[in-house]
PASEBA-1860 file (N, C-alpha, C; in nm, 3 decimals):
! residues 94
1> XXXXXXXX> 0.910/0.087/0.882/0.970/0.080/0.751/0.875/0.143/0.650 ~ 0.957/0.164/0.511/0.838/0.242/0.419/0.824/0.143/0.315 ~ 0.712/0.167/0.212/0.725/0.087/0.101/0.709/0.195/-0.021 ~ 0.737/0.177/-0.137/0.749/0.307/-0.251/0.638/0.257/-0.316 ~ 0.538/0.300/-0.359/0.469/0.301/-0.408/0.447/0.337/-0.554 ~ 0.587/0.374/-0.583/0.591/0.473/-0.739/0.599/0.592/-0.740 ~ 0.704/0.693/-0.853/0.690/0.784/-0.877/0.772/0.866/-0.721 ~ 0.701/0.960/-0.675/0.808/0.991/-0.509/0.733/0.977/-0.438
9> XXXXXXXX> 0.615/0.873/-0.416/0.552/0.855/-0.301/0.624/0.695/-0.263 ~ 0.636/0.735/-0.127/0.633/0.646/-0.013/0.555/0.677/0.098 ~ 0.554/0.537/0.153/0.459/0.552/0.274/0.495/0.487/0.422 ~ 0.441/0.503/0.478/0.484/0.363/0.602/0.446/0.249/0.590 ~ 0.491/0.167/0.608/0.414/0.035/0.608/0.330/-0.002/0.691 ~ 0.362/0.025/0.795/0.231/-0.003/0.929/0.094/0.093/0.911 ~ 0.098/0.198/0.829/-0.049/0.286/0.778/-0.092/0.202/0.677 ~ -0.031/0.081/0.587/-0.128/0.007/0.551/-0.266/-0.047/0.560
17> XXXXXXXX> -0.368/-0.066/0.494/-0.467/-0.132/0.566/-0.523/-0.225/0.433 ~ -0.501/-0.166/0.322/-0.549/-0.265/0.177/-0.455/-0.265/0.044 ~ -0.374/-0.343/-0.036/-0.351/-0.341/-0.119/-0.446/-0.405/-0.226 ~ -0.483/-0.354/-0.316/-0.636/-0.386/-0.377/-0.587/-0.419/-0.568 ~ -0.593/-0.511/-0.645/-0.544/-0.508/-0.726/-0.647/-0.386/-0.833 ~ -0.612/-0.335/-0.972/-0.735/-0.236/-1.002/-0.846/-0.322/-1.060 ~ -0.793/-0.452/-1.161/-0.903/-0.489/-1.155/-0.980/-0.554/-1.072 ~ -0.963/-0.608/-0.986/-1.043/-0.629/-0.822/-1.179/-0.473/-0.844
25> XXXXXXXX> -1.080/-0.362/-0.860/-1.133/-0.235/-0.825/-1.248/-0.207/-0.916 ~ -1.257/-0.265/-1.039/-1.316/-0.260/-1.180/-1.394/-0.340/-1.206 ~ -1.409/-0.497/-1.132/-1.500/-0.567/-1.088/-1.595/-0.533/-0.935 ~ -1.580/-0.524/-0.907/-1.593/-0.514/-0.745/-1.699/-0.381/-0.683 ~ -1.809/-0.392/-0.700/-1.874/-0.302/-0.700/-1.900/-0.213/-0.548 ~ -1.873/-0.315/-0.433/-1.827/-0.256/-0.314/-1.710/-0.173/-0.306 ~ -1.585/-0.251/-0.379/-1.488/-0.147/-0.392/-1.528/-0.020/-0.484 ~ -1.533/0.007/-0.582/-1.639/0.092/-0.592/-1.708/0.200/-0.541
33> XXXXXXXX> -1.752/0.201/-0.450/-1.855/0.217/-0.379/-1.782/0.332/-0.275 ~ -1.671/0.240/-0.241/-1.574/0.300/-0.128/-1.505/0.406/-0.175 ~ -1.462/0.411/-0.321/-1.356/0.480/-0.334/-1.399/0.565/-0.414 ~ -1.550/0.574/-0.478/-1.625/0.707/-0.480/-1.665/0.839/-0.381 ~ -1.671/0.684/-0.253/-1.710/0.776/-0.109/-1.595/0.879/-0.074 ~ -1.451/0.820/-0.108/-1.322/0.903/-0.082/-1.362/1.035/-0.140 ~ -1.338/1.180/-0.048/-1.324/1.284/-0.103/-1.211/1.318/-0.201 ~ -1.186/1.403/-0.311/-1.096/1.399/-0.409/-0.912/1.412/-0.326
41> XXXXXXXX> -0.923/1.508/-0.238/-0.845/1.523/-0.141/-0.764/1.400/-0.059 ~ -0.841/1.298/-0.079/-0.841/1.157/-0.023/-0.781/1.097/-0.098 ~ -0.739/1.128/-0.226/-0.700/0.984/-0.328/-0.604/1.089/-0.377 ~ -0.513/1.013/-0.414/-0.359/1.075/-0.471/-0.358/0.990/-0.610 ~ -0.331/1.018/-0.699/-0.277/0.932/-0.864/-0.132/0.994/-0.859 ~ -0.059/0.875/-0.828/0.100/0.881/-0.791/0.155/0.928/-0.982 ~ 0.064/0.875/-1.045/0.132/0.848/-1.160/0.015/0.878/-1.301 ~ 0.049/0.973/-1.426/-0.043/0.962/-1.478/0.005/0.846/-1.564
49> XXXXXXXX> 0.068/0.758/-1.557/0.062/0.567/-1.590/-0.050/0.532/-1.546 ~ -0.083/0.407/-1.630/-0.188/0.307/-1.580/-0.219/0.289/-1.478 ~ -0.325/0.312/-1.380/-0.294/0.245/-1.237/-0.309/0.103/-1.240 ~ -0.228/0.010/-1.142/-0.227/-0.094/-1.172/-0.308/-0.144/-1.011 ~ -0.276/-0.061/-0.920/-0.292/-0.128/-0.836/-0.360/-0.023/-0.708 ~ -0.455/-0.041/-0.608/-0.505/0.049/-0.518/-0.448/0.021/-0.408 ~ -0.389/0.113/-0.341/-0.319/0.107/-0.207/-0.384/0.201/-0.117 ~ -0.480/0.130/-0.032/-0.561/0.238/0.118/-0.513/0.227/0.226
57> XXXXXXXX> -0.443/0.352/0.252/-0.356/0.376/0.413/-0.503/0.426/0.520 ~ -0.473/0.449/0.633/-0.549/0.483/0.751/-0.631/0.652/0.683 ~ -0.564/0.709/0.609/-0.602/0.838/0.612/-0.590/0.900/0.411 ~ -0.548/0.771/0.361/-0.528/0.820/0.195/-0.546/0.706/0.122 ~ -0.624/0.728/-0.006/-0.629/0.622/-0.087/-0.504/0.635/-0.190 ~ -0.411/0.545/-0.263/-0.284/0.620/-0.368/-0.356/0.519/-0.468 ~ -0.369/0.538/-0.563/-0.372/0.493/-0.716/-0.232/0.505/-0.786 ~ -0.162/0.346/-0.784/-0.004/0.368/-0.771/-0.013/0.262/-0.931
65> XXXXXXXX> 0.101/0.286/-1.026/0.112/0.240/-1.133/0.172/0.113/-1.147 ~ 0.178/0.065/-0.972/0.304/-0.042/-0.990/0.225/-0.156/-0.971 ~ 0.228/-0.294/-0.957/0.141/-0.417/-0.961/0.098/-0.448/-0.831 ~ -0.031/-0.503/-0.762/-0.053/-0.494/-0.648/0.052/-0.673/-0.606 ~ 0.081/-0.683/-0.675/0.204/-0.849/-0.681/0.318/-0.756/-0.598 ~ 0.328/-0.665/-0.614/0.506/-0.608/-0.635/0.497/-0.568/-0.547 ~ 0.369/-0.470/-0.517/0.361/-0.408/-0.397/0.352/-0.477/-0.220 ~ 0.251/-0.593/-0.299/0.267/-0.700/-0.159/0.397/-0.766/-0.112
73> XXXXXXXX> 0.487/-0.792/-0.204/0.578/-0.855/-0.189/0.691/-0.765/-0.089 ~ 0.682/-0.608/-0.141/0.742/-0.516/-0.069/0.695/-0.525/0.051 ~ 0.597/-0.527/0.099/0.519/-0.497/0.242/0.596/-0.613/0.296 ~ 0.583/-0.740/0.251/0.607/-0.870/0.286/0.771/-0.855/0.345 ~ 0.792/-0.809/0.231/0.971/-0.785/0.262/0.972/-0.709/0.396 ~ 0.941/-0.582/0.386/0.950/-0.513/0.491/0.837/-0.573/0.612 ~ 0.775/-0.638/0.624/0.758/-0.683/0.750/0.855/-0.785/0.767 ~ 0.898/-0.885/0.720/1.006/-0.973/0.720/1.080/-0.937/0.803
81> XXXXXXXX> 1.195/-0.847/0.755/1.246/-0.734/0.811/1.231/-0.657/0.958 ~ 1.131/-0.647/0.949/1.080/-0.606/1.091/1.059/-0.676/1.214 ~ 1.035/-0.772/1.164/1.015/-0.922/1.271/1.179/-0.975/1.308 ~ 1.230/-0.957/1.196/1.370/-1.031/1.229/1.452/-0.916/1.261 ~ 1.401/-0.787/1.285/1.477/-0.707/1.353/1.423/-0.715/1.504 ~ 1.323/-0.708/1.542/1.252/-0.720/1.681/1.334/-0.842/1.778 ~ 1.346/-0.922/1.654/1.412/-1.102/1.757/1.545/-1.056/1.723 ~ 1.632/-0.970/1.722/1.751/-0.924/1.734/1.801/-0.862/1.853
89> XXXXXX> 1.712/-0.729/1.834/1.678/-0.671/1.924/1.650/-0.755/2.102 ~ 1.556/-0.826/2.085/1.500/-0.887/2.226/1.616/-0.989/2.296 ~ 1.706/-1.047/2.124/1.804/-1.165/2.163/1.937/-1.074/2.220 ~ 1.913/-0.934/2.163/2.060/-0.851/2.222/2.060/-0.834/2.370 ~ 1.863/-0.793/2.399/1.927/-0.748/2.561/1.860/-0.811/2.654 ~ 1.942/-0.953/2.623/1.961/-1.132/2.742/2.061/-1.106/2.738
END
């Protein structure tokens, strides 16, 4: 499944690995740290809006304008989703 991230990025959900709120990102001097290390190539700004929230896939950092609340909840949804499609699936072919 995908989750939108804002603006026309979407992503997969399973390349997830951090939804990071920004100020987390603005306190957080490890975070920080990390997302200086990202080459420019590495980080996408979905939006020239506020970023609200840091989203790090396997291979891209997105600086997305939408709330890291909103965004979890999406993931949440769509794994939801995914689980209760799997026990569908497994209950169809008994």
């Amino acid at each position: 499944m995908f989750i939108h991230l804002g603006g026309d990025t979407v992503i997969r959900s399973k390349d997830v690995v951090a939804i990071l709120d920004q100020d987390t990102h603005d306190s957080s001097s490890i975070t920080r740290q990390f997302l200086s290390s990202q080459e420019n190539s590495d980080v996408v700004e979905i939006s020239k809006e506020l970023t609200k929230s840091v989203v790090v896939t396997i291979d891209r950092v997105y600086l997305s304008p939408i709330s890291s609340l909103t965004l979890r909840r999406r993931a949440q949804v769509v794994s939801e989703f995914e689980d209760f499609s799997e026990e569908v699936g497994e209950n169809a072919e008994t």
